[in-house]
C-alpha positions in Angstrom: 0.0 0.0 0.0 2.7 2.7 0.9 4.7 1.8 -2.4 1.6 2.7 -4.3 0.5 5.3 -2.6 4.3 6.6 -3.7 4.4 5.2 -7.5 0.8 7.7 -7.6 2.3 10.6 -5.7 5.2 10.8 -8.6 3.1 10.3 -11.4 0.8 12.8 -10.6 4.2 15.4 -10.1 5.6 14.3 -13.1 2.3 14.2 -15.3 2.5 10.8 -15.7 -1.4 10.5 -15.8 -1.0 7.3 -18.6 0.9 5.3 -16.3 -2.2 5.8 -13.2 -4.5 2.7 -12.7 -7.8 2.9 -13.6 -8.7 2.4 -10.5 -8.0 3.4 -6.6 -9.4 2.5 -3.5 -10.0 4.7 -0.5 -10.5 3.8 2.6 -11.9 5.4 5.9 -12.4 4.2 9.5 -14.9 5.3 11.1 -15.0 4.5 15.0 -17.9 5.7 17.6 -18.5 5.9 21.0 -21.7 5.9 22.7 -23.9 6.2 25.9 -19.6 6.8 27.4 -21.8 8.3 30.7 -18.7 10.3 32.2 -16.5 6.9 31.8 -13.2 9.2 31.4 -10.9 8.1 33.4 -9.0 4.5 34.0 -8.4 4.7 37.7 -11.8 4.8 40.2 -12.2 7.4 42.7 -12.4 5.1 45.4 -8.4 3.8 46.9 -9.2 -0.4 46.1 -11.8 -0.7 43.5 -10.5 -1.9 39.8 -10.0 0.1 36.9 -12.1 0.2 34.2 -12.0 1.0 30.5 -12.3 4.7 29.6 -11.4 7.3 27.0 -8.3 7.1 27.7 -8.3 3.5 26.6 -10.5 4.7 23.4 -8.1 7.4 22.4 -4.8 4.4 22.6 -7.1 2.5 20.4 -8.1 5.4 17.8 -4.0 6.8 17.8 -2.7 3.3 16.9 -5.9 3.4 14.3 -4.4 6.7 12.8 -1.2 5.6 12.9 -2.0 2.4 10.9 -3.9 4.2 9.0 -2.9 7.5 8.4 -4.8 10.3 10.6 -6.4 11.7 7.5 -8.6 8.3 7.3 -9.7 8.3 10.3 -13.5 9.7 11.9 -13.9 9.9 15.3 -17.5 10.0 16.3 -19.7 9.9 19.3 -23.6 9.2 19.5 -24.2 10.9 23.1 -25.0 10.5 26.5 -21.6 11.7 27.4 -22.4 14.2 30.1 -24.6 12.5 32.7 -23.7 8.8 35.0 -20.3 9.5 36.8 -19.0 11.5 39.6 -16.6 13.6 36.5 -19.4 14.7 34.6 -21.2 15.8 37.8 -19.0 17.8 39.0 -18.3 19.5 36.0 -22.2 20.2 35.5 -22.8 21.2 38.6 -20.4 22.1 41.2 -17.3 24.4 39.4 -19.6 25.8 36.5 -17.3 28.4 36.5 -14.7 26.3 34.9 -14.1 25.3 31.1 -16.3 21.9 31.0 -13.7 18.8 31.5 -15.5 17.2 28.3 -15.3 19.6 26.1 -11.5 19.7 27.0 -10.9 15.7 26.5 -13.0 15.6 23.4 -10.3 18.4 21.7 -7.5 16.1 22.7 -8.9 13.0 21.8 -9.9 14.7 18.8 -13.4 13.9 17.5 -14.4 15.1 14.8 -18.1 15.2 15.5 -20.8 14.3 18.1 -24.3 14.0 18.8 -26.4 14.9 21.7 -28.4 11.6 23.7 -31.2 12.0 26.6 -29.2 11.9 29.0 -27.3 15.3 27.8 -30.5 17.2 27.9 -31.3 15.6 31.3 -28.4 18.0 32.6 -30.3 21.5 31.6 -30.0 24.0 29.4 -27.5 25.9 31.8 -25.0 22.7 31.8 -25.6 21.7 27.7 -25.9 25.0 26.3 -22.6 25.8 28.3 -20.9 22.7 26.5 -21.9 23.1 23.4 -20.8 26.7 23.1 -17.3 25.3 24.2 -17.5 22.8 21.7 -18.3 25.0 18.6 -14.9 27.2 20.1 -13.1 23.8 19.7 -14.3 23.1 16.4 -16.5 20.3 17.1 -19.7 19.7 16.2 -22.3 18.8 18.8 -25.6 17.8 16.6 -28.9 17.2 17.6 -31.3 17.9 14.1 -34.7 16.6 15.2 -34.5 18.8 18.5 -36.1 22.3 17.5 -37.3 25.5 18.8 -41.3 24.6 19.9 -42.1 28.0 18.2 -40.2 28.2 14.6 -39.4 24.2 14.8 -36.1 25.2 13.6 -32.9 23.4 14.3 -31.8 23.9 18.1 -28.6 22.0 17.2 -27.1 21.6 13.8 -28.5 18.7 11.8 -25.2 17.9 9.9 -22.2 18.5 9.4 -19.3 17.6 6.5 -16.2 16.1 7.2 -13.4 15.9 4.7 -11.2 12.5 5.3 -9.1 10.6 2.5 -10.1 13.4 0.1 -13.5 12.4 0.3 -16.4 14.5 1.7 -18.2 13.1 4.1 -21.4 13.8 5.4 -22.5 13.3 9.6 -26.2 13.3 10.7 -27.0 13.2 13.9 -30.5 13.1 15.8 -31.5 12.6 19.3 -33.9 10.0 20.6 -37.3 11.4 19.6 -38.9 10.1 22.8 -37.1 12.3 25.5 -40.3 14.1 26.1 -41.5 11.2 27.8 -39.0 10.5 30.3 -37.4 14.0 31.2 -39.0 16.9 32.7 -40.1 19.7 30.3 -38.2 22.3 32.8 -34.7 20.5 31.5 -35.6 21.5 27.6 -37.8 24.1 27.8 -38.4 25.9 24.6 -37.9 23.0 23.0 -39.5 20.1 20.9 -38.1 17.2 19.2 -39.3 15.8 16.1 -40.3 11.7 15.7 -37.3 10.2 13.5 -39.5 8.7 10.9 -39.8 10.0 8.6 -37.7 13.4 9.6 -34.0 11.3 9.4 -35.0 10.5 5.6 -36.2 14.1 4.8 -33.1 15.4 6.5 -30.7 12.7 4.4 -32.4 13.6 1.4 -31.9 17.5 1.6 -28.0 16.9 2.6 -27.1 14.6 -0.3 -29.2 17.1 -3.1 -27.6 20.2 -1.8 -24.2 19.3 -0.2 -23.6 15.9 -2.6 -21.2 14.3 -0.2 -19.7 11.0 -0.9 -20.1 9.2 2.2 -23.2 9.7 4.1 -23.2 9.2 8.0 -26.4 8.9 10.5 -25.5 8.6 13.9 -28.8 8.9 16.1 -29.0 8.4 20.0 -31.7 5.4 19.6 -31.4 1.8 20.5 -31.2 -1.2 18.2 -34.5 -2.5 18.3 -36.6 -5.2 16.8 -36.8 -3.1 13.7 -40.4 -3.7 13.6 -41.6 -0.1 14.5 -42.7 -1.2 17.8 -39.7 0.8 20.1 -40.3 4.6 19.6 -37.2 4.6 22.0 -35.0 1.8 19.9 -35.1 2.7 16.5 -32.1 2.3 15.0 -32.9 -1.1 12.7 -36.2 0.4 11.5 -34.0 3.1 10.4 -31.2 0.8 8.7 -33.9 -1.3 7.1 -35.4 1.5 5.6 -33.4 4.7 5.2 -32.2 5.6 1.3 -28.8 7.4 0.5 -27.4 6.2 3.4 -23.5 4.4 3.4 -23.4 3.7 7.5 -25.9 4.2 10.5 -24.8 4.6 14.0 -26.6 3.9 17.3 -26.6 4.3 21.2 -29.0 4.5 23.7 -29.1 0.8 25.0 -26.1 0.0 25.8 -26.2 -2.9 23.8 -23.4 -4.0 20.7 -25.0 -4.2 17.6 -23.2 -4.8 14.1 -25.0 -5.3 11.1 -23.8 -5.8 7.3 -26.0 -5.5 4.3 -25.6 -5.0 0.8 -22.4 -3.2 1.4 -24.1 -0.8 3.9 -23.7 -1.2 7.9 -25.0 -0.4 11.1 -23.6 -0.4 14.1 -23.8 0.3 18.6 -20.6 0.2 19.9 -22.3 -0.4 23.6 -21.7 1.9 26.8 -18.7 3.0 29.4 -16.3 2.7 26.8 -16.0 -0.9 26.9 -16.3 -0.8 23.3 -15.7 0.7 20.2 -18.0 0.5 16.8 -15.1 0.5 14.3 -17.1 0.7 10.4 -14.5 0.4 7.4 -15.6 2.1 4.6 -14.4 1.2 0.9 -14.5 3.6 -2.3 -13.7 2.8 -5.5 -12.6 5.9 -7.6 -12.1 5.9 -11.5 -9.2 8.0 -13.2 -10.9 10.7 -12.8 -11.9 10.5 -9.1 -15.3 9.7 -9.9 -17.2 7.2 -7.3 -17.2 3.6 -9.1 -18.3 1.7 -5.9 -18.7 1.7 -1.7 -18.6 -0.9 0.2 -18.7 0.0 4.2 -18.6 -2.7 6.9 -18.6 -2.7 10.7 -17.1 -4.8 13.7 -16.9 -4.1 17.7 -13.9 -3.7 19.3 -13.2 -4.3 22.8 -11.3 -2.1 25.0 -8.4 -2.9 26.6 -8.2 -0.8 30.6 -4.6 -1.6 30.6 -4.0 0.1 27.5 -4.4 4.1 27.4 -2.7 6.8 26.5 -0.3 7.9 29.5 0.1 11.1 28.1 -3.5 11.7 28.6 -3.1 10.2 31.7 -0.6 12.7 33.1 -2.5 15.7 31.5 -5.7 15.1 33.2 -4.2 14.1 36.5 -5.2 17.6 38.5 -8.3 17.1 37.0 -9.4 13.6 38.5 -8.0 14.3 42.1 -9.9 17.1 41.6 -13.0 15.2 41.3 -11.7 12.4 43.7 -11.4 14.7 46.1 -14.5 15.7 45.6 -15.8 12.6 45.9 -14.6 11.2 48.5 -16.0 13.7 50.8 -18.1 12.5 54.0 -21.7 12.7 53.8 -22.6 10.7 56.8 -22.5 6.9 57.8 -24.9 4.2 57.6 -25.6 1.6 60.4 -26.9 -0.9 57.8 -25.4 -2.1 54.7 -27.4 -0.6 51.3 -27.7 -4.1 48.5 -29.7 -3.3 45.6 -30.0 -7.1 44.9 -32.4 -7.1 47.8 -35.2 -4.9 46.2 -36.2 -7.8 43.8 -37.4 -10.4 46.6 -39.1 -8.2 48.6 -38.8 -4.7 51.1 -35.2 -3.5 51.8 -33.1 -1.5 53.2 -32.4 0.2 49.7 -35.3 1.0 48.6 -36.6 2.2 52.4 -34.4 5.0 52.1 -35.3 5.6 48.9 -39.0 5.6 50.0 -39.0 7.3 53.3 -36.8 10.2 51.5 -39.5 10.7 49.2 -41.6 10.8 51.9 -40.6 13.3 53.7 -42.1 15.9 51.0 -44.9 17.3 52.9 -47.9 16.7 50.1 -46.5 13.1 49.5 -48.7 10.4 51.0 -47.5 7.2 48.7 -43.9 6.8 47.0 -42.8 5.3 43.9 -39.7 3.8 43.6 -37.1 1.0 42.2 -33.8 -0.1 42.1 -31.7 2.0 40.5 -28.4 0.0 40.1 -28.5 -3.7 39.6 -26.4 -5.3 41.7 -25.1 -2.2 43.8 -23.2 -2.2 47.1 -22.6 0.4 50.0 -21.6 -0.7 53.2 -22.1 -0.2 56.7 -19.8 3.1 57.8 -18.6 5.9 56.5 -20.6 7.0 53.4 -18.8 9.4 51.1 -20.7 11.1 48.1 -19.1 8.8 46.0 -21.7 6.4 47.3 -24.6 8.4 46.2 -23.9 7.2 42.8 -24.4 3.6 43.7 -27.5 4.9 45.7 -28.8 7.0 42.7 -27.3 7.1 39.6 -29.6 9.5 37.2 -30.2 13.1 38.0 -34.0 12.5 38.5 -35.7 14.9 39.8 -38.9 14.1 42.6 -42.1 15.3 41.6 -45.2 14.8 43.7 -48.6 14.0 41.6 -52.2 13.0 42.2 -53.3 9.7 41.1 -56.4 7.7 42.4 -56.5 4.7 44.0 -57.1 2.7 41.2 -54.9 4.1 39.2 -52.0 3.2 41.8 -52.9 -0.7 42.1 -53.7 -0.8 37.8 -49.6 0.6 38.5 -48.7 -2.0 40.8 -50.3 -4.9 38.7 -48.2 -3.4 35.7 -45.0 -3.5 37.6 -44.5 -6.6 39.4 -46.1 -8.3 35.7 -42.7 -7.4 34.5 -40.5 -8.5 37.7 -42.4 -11.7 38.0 -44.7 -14.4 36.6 -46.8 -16.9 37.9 -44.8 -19.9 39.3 -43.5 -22.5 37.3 -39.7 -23.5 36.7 -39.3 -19.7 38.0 -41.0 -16.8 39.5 -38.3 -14.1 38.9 -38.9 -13.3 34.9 -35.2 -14.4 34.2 -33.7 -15.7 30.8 -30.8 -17.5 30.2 -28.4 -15.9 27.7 -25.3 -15.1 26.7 -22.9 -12.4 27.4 -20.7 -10.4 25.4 -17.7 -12.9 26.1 -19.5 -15.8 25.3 -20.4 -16.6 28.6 -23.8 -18.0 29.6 -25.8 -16.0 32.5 -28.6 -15.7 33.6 -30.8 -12.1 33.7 -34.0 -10.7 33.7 -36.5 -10.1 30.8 -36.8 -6.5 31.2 -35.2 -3.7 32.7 -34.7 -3.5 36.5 -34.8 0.4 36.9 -38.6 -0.3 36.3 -39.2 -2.8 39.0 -41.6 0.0 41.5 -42.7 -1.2 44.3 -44.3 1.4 46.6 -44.4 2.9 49.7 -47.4 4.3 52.2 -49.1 1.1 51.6 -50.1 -2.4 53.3 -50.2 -4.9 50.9 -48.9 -8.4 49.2 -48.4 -9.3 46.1 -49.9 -13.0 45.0 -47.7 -14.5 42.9 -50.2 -17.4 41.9 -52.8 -15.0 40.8 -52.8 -13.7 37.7 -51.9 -9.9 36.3 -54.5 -8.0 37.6 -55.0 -9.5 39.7 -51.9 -10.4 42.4 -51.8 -6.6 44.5 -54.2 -6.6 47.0 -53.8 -3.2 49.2 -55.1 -3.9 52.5 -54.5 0.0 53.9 -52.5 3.1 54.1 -49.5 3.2 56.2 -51.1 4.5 58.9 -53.9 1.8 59.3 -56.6 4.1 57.5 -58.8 2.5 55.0 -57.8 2.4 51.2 -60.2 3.6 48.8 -60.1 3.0 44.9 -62.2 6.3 44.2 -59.8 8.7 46.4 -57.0 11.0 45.3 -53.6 10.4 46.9 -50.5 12.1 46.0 -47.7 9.9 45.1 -43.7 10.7 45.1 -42.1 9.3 42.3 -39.3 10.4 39.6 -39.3 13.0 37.3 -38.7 9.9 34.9 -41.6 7.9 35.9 -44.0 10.7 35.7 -43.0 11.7 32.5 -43.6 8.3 31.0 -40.3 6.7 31.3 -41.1 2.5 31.6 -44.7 2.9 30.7 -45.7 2.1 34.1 -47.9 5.6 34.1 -49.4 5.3 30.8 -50.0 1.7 30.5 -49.8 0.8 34.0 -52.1 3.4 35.2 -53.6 4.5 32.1 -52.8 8.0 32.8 -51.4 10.1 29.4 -48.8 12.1 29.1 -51.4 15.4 28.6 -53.3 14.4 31.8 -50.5 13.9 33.6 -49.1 16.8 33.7 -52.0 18.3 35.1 -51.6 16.2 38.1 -48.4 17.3 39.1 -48.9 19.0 42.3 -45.1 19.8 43.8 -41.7 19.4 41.8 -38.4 19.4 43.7 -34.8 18.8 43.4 -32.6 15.7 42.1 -33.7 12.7 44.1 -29.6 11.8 44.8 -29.7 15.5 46.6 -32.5 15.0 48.6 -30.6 11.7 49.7 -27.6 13.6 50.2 -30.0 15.7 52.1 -31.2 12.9 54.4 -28.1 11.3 55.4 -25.8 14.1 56.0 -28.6 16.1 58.1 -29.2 12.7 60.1 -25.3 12.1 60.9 -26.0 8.5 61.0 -28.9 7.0 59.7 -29.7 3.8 61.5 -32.1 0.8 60.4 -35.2 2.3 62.4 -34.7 5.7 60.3 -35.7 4.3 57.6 -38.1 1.0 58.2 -41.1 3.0 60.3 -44.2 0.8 59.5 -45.8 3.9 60.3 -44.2 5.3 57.5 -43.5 3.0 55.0 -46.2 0.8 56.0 -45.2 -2.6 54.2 -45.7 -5.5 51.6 -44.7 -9.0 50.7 -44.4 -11.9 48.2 -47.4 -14.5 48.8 -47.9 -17.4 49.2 -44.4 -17.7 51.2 -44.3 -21.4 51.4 -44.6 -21.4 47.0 -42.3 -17.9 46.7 -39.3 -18.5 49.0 -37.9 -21.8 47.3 -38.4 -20.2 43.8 -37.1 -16.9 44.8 -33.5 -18.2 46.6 -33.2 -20.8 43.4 -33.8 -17.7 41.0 -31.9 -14.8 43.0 -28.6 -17.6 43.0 -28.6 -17.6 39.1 -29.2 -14.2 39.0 -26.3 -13.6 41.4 -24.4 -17.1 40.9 -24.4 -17.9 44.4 
């Protein structure tokens, strides 16, 4: 390859045009990140825990890429959800505003050449992304987000595209947000704002880029899981896209942290996965005449998987202020604990966990009933000392609490909805749990759907019959208190700004609530749930067991029958857990 690339630099100095081949190849690698969720640096913020892949194992990966390569053929991208999830990117948001944004000064040295905003950006506020993306336009890169608008012109809020020029080819980026944000994040957080569905906008959009700008390669990148590709995920799109979008070369995705590769009739789409565990690597084949016109593309795409031990020291050693800045931070002392937190705990029944989640919620003076699930999946943090490092393993999203009125039919209907996708009626199991495998190979076993959606509640009396049927399992015996519970009366119920904005479907389908009406039946908004923790803990000093297991309080509920649950549950939680 190098001695042709030199036989066609001296012919085309000496005029030699006879002697050039009919044909030459180009050839750019594109590699994305996605859904990276503050993953920044190797080393944790806590002395003894493990490192972890990073950026700083991405950009080793992409520099040995260039220099393979060549720099000029390579395309860094990323498909969003970079500024929310880690203990960096909040302190960056939210505690030294004041300062240049941390990742808007990695992204310049790792050198991306374009990115694209996720859910979880907007989840920050306009005062944290509109901060970024002005630093990133002074740096030269492009944050885009085309199918989020102004509500009042439904113009562009961020840039729809941008072109790229690599190998001598022009290049063409699309990027588009997930079209469904307004169901899971407050309206406060993007206000001003709308977002536009992606089908059919991402065609329209494509269509206008190639007629006016005629690039050679054309890019979508959009913040939206894989998907069935039947057009039944409004939130995972991506493979209705790829199975239908025109003019297209290579389509990226993100959102659900889930690899994805997919080759087809010399097109490709691909999800490089979350944290930086991964990278989507796409190669992308031209075939030029003499004359530099496009004979033939071929692009084709591949995961890579990142290697913690290999990063790139000097961005190691640049950064260093920067991350005992933030470990520091850190690693501050909230208060302690008398009882260990285990998230694991929430699926069989009450726990600690989820009690303080609860009884925080309820301290909110209008809040009779709370909402709420756990957040991590097999989180840990132990009796002592608690440091705000820990409120991440606590509460990982910056979700705000909002208190709203539902009746009390509406909140069993909720109940029935939830625990029908936690557990089924008994048989071999009563955990919904598949076995699968992982992305080493490895079989494992792990529940149907998503655990953040797993709501029990709080202010309540009441079992859950695991022999019955959906529908008809929850039977609330009382409030908290011992009053009576009535299907026809109001209550007001704490739960997250995600939860109330439609986020697992547990309002709308569950409850049969829509998005329209509920709004109306927000009664009190108030800060990020992981605060109000923060909140909790530091003003108690130490927060023992009884602080946050009142009866009175939380009232209580259980798994019935026992003698048919326990069995099942202990054979289901050690595959789960691989006791």
């Amino acid at each position: 390859m190098l001695m042709k690339r030199i036989i066609l630099s001296f012919a085309i100095l000496l005029g030699l045009s006879d002697i050039l081949p009919a044909q030459s190849l180009r050839t750019i690698h594109l590699v994305t990140t996605g859904d990276v969720h503050g993953s920044w640096f190797r080393e944790p913020y806590v002395d003894g825990q493990r490192t972890r892949t990073s950026l700083m194992s991405v950009k080793h990966y992409v520099d040995s890429l260039r220099l393979a390569a060549g720099p000029d053929n390579v395309l860094l991208l990323d498909a969003g959800d970079a500024l929310q999830g880690d203990n960096a990117a909040y302190y960056y948001n939210y505690v030294v505003p004041e300062k240049p944004h941390l990742f808007t000064l990695i992204s310049k040295y790792m050198g991306y050449d374009v990115m694209v905003m996720g859910n979880h950006d907007i989840e920050t506020g306009h005062a944290v992304y509109d901060r970024v993306n002005f630093e990133l336009g002074i740096a030269g890169i492009p944050w885009l987000g085309g199918n989020t608008v102004w509500a009042k012109s439904g113009k562009p809020y961020f840039p729809v595209y941008t072109i790229v020029k690599k190998a001598g080819l022009k290049v063409a980026v699309l990027g588009f947000n997930n079209s469904y944000i307004r169901n899971w994040v407050s309206e406060d957080l993007w206000k001003g704002m709308d977002f536009k569905d992606l089908l059919p906008y991402v065609q329209e959009c494509v269509n206008q880029v190639n007629d006016t700008e005629k690039p050679d390669i054309t890019v979508v990148a959009v913040h939206s899981g894989t998907g069935e590709g039947d057009g039944t995920q409004l939130e995972n799109q991506a493979l209705d896209l790829f199975n239908s979008l025109e003019g297209v070369d290579v389509l990226v995705g993100a959102h659900d942290h889930a690899n994805h590769v997919s080759n087809k009739d010399g097109k490709c789409y691909v999800n490089g996965g979350a944290r930086a565990g991964y990278v989507g690597h796409c190669t992308i084949d031209v075939q030029l005449d003499r004359r530099n016109r496009i004979e033939g593309k071929h692009a084709e795409a591949e995961v890579v998987r990142m290697n913690k031990d290999l990063v790139d020291e000097t961005m190691v050693d640049l950064f260093r202020n920067d991350f005992e800045e933030v470990k520091a931070f850190t690693n501050r002392k909230v208060g302690s604990l008398e009882v260990p937190l285990y998230t694991r705990d929430a699926y069989k029944g009450m726990c600690d966990y989820v009690n303080l989640v609860h009884t925080v919620q309820l301290t909110a003076s209008e809040s009779q009933i709370s909402f709420a699930a756990p957040l991590s999946f097999n989180g840990t943090v132990r009796q002592g000392d608690v440091v705000f490092n820990d409120m991440f393993t606590i509460y990982p999203y910056e979700n705000q609490m909002v208190v709203a009125r539902l009746r009390g039919s509406e909140i069993k209907n909720y109940l029935e909805y939830s625990y029908d996708s936690w557990i089924c009626t008994p048989g071999e199991h009563v955990l919904r749990i598949h076995e699968e495998t992982d992305r080493n190979g490895r079989l494992r076993w792990a529940f149907d759907g998503r655990s953040y959606n797993f709501d029990s509640a709080a202010g309540l009396v009441y079992t859950v019959d695991v022999t019955k049927p959906c529908g008809s399992r929850v039977e609330i015996v009382s409030l908290a208190g011992g009053s009576a519970f009535d299907p026809e009366a109001w209550y007001n119920v704490a739960m997250t700004s995600y939860r109330a904005n439609g986020g697992g479907g547990l309002i709308r389908e569950g409850a049969g609530i829509s998005a329209e009406e509920m709004n109306e039946r927000i009664i009190a908004k108030y800060p990020e749930i992981r605060n109000l923790i923060y909140d909790f803990i530091s003003g108690h000093g130490s927060v023992t067991k009884a602080d946050i297991s009142n009866p009175a309080v939380l009232g209580s509920w259980s798994f019935v029958p026992e003698r048919t649950v326990t069995p099942l549950m202990e054979a289901d939680m050690a595959k789960l857990f691989r006791k």
